[in-house]
N, C-alpha and C positions, 0 to 999 in steps of 0.2 A: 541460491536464487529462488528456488521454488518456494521454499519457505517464506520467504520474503515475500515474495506474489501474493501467494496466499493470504500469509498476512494482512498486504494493503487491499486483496480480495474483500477479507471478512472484514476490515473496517468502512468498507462502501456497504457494506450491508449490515451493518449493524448499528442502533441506533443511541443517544446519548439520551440520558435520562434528566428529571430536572425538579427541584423537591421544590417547599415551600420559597413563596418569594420574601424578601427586605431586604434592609439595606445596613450596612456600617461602613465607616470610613477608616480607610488605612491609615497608620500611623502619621502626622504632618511630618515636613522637615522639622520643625521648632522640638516636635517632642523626640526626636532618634539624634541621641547626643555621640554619634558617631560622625565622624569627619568626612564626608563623600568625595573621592574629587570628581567634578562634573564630566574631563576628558579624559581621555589617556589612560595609562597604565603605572604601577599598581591602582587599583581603585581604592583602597586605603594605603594611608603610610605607614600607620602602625594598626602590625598584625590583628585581626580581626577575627577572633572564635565564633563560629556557628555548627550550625548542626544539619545532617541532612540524610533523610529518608529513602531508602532508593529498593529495587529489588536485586539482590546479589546472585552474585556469578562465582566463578572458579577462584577468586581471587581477593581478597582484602582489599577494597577500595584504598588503603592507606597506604598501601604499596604499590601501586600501578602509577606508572610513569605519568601519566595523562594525570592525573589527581596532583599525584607533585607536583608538577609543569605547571599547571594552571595557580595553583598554591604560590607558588614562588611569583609568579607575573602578575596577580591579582592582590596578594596581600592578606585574601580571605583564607581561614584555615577549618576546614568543615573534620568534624568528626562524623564518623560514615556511619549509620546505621542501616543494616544489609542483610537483612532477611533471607535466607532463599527462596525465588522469585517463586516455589509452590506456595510459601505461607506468606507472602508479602500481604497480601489481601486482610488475614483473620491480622496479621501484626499491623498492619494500617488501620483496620477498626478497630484494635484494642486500644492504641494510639489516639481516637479520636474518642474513646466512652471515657476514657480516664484522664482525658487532656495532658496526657506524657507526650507531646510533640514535640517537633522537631522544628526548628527554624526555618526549613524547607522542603517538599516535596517533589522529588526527582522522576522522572522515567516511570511513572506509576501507569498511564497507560488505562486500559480498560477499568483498573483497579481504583481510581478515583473516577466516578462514572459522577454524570455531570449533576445527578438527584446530591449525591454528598454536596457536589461545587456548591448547588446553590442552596442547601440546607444548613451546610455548616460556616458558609459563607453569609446566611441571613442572621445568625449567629453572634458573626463576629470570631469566628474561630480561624476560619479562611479570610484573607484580605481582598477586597477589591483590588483589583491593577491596571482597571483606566488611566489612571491619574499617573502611578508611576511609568507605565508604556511610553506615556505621552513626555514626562520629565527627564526619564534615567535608562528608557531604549530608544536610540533614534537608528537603529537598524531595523526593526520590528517595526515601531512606527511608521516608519516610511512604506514596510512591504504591506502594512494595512491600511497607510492612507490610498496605496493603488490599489489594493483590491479590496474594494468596500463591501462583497461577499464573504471574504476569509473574517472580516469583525462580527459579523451578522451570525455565523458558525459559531464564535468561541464567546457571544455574548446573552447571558442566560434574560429572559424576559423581563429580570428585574433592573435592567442594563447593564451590569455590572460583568468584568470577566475578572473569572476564579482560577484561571489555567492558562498558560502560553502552550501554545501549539509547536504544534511541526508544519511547515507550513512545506508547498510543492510548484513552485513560479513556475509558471511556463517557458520562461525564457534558460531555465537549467534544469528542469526535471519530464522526464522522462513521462506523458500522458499514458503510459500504461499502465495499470495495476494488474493484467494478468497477460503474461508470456502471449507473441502473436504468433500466428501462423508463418510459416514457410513451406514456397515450394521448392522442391527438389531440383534445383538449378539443372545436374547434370540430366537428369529425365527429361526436361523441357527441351535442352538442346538434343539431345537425340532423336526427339518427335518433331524435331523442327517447329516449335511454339514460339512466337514473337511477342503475343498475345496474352496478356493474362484474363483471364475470365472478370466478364464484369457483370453477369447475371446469372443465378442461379441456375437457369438451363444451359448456359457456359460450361459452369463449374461441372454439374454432372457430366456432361461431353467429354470435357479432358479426363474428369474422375478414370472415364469409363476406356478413356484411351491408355491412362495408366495401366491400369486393369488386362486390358486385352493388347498391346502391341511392344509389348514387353522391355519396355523401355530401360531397365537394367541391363540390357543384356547379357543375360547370362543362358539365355534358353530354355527357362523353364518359367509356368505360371503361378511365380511366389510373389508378386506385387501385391502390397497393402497401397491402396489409393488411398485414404483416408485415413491416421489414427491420433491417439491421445492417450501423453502415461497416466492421466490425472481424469480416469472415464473418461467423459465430454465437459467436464471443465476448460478448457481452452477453447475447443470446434464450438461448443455453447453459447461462446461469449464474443464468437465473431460472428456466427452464423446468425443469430437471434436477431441483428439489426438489419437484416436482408428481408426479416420479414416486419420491420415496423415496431420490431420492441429493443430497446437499450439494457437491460438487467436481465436475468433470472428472478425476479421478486418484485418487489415496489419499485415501482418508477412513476415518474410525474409529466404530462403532457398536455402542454398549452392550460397549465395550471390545475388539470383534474390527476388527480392521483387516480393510480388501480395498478392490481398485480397481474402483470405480464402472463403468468401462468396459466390464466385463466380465461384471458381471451382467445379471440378467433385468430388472431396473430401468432399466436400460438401453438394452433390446430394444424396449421399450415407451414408452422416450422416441424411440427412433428410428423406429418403427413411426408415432408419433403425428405426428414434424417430416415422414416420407415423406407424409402423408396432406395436411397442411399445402402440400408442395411441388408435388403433384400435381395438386391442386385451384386451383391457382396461389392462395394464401393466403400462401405467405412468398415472396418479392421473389427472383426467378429468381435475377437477378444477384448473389444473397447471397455468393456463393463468388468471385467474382470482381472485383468493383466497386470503386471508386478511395474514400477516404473522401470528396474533392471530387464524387463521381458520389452518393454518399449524401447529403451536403449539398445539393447541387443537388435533392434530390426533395423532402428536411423542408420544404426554403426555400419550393417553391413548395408545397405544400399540396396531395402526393401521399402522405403516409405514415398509414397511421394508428395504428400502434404500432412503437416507434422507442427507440434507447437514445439514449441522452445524459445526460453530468452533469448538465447542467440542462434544461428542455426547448426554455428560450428559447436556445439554444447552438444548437440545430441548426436551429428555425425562424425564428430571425430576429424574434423578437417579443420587445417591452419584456418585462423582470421583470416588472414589475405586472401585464401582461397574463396571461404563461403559465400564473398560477394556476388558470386554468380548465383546465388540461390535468395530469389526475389520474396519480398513480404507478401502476403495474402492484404490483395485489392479488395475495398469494399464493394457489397453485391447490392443490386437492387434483384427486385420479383415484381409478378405480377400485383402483387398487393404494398408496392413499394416502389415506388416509381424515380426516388434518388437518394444516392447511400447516406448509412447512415455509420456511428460507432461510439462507443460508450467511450464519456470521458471521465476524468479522475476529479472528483471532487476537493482534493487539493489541504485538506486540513484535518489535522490529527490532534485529537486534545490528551488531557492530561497527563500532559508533560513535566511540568514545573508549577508549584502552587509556592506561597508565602502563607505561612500561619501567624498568627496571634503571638506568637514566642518568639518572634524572628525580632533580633535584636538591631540591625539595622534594614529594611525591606528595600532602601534606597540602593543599599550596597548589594543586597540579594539580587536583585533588579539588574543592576549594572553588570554582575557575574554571567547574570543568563543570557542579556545580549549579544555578550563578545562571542557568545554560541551561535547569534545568527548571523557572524562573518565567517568568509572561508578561512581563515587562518582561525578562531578557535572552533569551529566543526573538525577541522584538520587538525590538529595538537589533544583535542578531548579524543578522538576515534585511534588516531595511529601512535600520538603520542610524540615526544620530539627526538632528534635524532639520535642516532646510537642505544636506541632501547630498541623498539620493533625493528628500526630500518637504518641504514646510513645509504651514503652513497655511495654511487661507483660509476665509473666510466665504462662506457659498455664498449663492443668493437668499432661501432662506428664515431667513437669520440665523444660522445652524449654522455654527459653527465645526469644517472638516474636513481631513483630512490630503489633499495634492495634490500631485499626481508633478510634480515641480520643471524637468524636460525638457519639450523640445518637439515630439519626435517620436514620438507617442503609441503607432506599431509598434516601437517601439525600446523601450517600458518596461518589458519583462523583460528585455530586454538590460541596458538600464542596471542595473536592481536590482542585476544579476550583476554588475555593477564595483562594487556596496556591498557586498551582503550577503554573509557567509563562508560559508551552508549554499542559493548557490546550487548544485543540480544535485547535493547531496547528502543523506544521509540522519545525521543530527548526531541527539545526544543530546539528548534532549528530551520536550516533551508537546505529541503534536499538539492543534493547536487549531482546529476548522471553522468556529467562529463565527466569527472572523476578526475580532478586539481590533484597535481602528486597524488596522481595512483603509485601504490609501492607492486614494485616486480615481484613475481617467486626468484625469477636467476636474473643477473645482468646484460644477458644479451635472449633474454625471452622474445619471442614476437611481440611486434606490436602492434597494438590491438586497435591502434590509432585511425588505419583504412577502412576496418571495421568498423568504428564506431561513427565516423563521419558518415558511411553509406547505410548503416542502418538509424542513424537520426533522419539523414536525407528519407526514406522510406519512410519514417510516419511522420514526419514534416507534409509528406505528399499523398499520403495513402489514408491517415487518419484524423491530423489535424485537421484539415476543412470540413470534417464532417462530424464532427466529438460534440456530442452533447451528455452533456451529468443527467444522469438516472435520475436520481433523486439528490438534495442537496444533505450536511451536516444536519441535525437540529436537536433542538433542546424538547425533552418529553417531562409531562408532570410526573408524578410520583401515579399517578390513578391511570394516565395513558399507558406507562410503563409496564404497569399491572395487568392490565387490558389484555398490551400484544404478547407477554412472558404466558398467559393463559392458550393462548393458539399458536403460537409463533413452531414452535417444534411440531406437534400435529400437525400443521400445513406443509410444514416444508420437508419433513420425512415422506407425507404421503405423496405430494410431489414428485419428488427424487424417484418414488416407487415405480408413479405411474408413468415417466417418462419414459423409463428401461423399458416397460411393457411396451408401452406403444410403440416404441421403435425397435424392439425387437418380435414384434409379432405377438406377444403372447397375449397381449390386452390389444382387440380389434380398438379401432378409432371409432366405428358403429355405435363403440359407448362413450363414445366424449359427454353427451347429457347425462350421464351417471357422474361420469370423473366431474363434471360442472358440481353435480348437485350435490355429493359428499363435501364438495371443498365449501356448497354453502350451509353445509350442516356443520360444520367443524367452526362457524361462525367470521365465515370470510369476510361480510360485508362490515362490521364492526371493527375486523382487524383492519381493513383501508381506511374506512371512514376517522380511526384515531390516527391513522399517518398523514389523511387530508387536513384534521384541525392543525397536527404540528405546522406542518407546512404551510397553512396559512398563515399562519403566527409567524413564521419564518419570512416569509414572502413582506408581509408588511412591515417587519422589523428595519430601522433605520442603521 
C-alpha cells in the first residue's frame, strides 16, 4: 500500500511534458478492413493478430490467465512484447527511432511522457483518439462527458489525445493519494477525549496530554505523541492545509500559482512542527527511523497519532476492532480560519496509446474499454476463476472468492503471474471498494465494517474540504527544459532546510537566507513556467 501512495504521491507532483504541435487523422472506418462489431462480445469474430508493448513482470504475458481470458472473450490475439520494466524506456525509444512498433502501447506510464504523445503524434506515428473515444468507448466516454476536467488533463494543446488514462471517479475511488492520519482510539478513551482537535492549538494540548498523562498505561514515560515511518511525508500532507497550503511544491490559488515552500504559510508551519519537536510532541526519531522501527512502536501501543492506510495496518489490531481509532480532523490556525485538504487530481496518463502499425485502432479501442467496466478491470487484475482464486463457502454460508495458493506471503506474488496491470498503472477506473476482493483464507475477517467506517470518515472529514493542488497539464518541450534545470536543486534543498528548521539546527531567524538561496537557484522562473502551463490549462475547452 505504501508503495502505492507514494506512487499516486509522485504522480501529483510531477509534471507531463508536451513537444511540438499538428495534427493527423487516425485510420477512417472505410480504410481498417477488419470487421468491428459495434456491441458486445467477442469484438471480432474472426481471430484478430496484433501486437502490444507493455513493461514486463515475472511472468510471460502469454501465459497469465488474464491475457488468455481476455484473448478468448475478445477475439483479439496480441503478441506480447515485454521488456523488463528497467529498460522498458531505452526499448520504447528504440521502438519509436526505428518505427519497429507495435499495434499498441500498454501501461507505459511516466515512460510515454506527453512531449513523445504530442511529438510523435504530430507525426502521424501515435494516432489521435478523439474520434475513436467518441465511436468505439462509450465507457470512457461517458466518464469524460462528466467530467469535463479529466478531457482538458489527457488533451495536448493541439486538441488531439494520444493516451487513455486511468482515471479516479469520486463516486468509487478513494480522494487520497497519501495514507491519513489516525488517532490512537484506545488513548483517547482512556483520557476521556470526546473531542477531536479542530485547531492547531487543540492539537498541541492533546499532543501534550499524550505525552504527559500516560495514556498507555503501562507506567512509564514512553509515549510518542506524534510520528511518521515515511519522515513527515504523511504529518506533512495533513498538517500543511492548517496553515493555508495544499502540497509540499506548486500549488495554484485563485488562479495564481507559487510554491508553497516559500511562503509565509510555510514559516508558520515550520515555526509550529519546531515547537512540536522541541517539546518532544513529534517522535525524535521522525527523520531517521526504519519503517520496521515505526511499526515496532504502533504495534506495541506507543503512538498516539500515526499515519497509516488503515489504522489496523500499523497496529496490529482486527478491522473490526480499529474502528474505534478516529481519522485526523481537518485543522484551522490562526492564519487559517477554515479547513482545508489536498485532493486527488484524479488522472493518470500513458496508459494505452494506438500507433501507426495498429491494424485495426477501432478494435484496439474497443479492447481498451471493456478495461473501463468492472468486470474487465476485474478478469485483467485477478484473472478468471480457478487460476488466482475460486470459491468457497466460508462459515457463515457466504459464498467468497479465495486465493487458490498455499502460501499465503506469496499472494501478491502469485496475482502478478495472472494479472496484466500487476506493477502497473493501465487504463482504467479506479475502484476502492474493491468488487470481489479475493480473501488470503475463507473465513478471513472481514474487512467490510472497516471499510464502510473509514469511507464514512473522509466522506466527513476530507471531502467537504479537498481542493487539487495543482491540476494534470501538458508542458512544451522548452517549459520541460526549464523546470528539469532547477527542479532537483530546489526540492533537495528544501527537504534539507525543513529537517533543520524543525529540528533546531537551522534557527528560523534565517528564513530571509532560506528565502533568498531558493531565489538564487532561480525559483521565480521555475513558478512562472507552471503559471503559463496552467493557464493554457485553465482556458483549455
Amino acid at each position: 500500500m505504501k508503495k502505492r501512495y507514494f506512487a499516486i504521491a509522485s504522480l501529483l507532483l510531477a509534471t507531463t511534458l508536451l513537444g511540438a504541435c499538428g495534427s493527423t487523422g487516425a485510420k477512417s472506418k472505410e480504410e481498417s478492413n477488419v470487421k468491428v462489431e459495434e456491441t458486445g462480445m467477442p469484438i471480432v469474430k474472426e481471430t484478430l493478430k496484433m501486437s502490444m508493448m507493455a513493461p514486463g513482470g515475472q511472468t510471460e504475458w502469454d501465459d497469465m490467465a488474464s491475457a488468455q481470458a481476455l484473448e478468448k472473450l475478445t477475439g483479439i490475439d496480441f503478441d506480447y512484447i515485454t521488456p523488463p520494466s528497467t529498460d522498458f524506456r531505452a526499448k520504447l525509444n528504440l521502438a519509436f527511432a526505428s518505427d519497429e512498433l507495435p499495434d499498441v502501447i500498454f501501461g507505459a506510464g511516466g515512460d510515454l511522457t506527453a512531449a513523445m504523445q504530442t511529438d510523435y503524434g504530430s507525426q502521424g506515428i501515435l494516432l489521435p483518439l478523439e474520434d475513436l473515444i467518441e465511436d468505439y468507448a462509450p465507457n470512457l466516454n461517458k466518464v469524460l462527458e462528466e467530467n469535463p476536467d479529466f478531457r482538458k488533463s489527457i488533451t495536448a494543446p493541439d486538441g488531439h489525445i494520444y493516451s487513455l488514462p486511468r482515471l479516479y471517479p469520486e463516486e468509487t475511488s478513494n480522494p487520497l493519494y497519501i495514507s491519513p492520519l489516525w488517532y490512537n482510539g484506545d488513548w483517547m478513551e482512556a483520557l476521556g477525549i470526546k473531542e477531536l482537535p479542530k485547531t492547531t492549538n487543540e492539537l498541541y494540548t492533546l499532543l501534550k496530554r499524550f505525552k504527559e498523562e500516560d495514556p498507555n498505561g503501562n507506567g512509564k514515560q514512553d509515549e510518542i505523541p506524534l510520528s511518521d515511518g515515511n519522515k513527515l511525508l504523511i504529518i506533512r500532507h495533513w498538517l500543511l492545509p492548517a496553515f493555508g497550503m495544499k502540497i509540499w511544491g506548486i500549488e495554484e490559488v485563485d488562479g495564481v500559482v507559487r510554491f508553497a515552500p516559500s511562503t509565509e504559510n510555510y514559516k508558520e508551519y515550520l515555526t509550529f512542527m519546531n515547537r512540536l519537536y522541541s517539546d518532544g510532541l513529534l517522535d525524535k526519531e521522525v527523520f531517521s527511523q526504519s519503517a520496521e522501527q515505526f511499526q515496532g512502536n504502533t504495534e506495541t501501543n506507543k503512538v498516539g497519532l500515526f499515519g497509516a492506510y488503515a489504522s489496523y495496518m500499523a497496529t496490529g489490531k482486527m478491522p473490526e476492532e480499529a474502528i474505534t481509532d478516529p481519522m485526523f480532523q481537518q485543522l484551522t490556525s490562526d492564519i487559517q480560519d477554515t479547513p482545508l485538504a489536498p485532493g486527488h487530481p484524479r488522472v493518470s496518463s500513458g496508459t494505452f496509446a494506438i500507433t501507426h502499425k495498429c491494424k485495426s485502432p477501432e478494435a484496439a479501442m474497443r479492447w481498451a474499454d471493456y478495461l473501463y467496466t468492472d468486470e474487465g478491470a476485474d478478469l485483467m487484475s485477478k484473472g478468471p476463476e480457478g487460476t488466482f482464486w475460486e470459491y468457497e463457502t466460508n462459515d457463515a454460508g457466504d459464498k467468497v472468492r479465495v486465493y487458490k495458493g498455499e502460501n499465503l506471503q506469496k499472494m501478491e506474488e502469485d496475482r502478478g503471474k495472472v494479472g496484466m496491470d500487476y506493477g502497473l498503472v493501465v487504463p482504467g477506473l479506479a475502484n476502492d471498494n474493491q468488487p470481489n476482493a479475493v480473501k488470503a483464507q475463507v473465513n478471513d475477517p472481514d474487512t467490510s465494517v472497516w471499510n464502510e467506517f473509514s469511507q464514512k470518515e473522509v466522506i466527513e472529514k476530507v471531502m467537504p474540504y479537498a481542493e487539487v493542488p495543482f491540476p494534470i497539464v501538458f508542458m512544451t518541450k522548452d517549459e520541460s527544459d526549464k523546470i528539469a534545470a532547477n527542479a532537483t536543486d530546489i526540492t533537495t534543498y528544501v527537504e534539507q532546510m525543513e529537517a533543520k528548521f524543525i529540528t533546531g539546527v537551522e534557527s528560523l531567524d534565517n528564513w530571509d537566507n532560506y528565502t533568498k538561496t531558493l531565489d538564487s537557484m532561480g525559483l521565480d522562473e521555475y513558478i512562472s513556467v507552471y503559471q503559463q502551463a496552467y493557464d493554457r490549462w485553465e482556458k483549455a475547452e
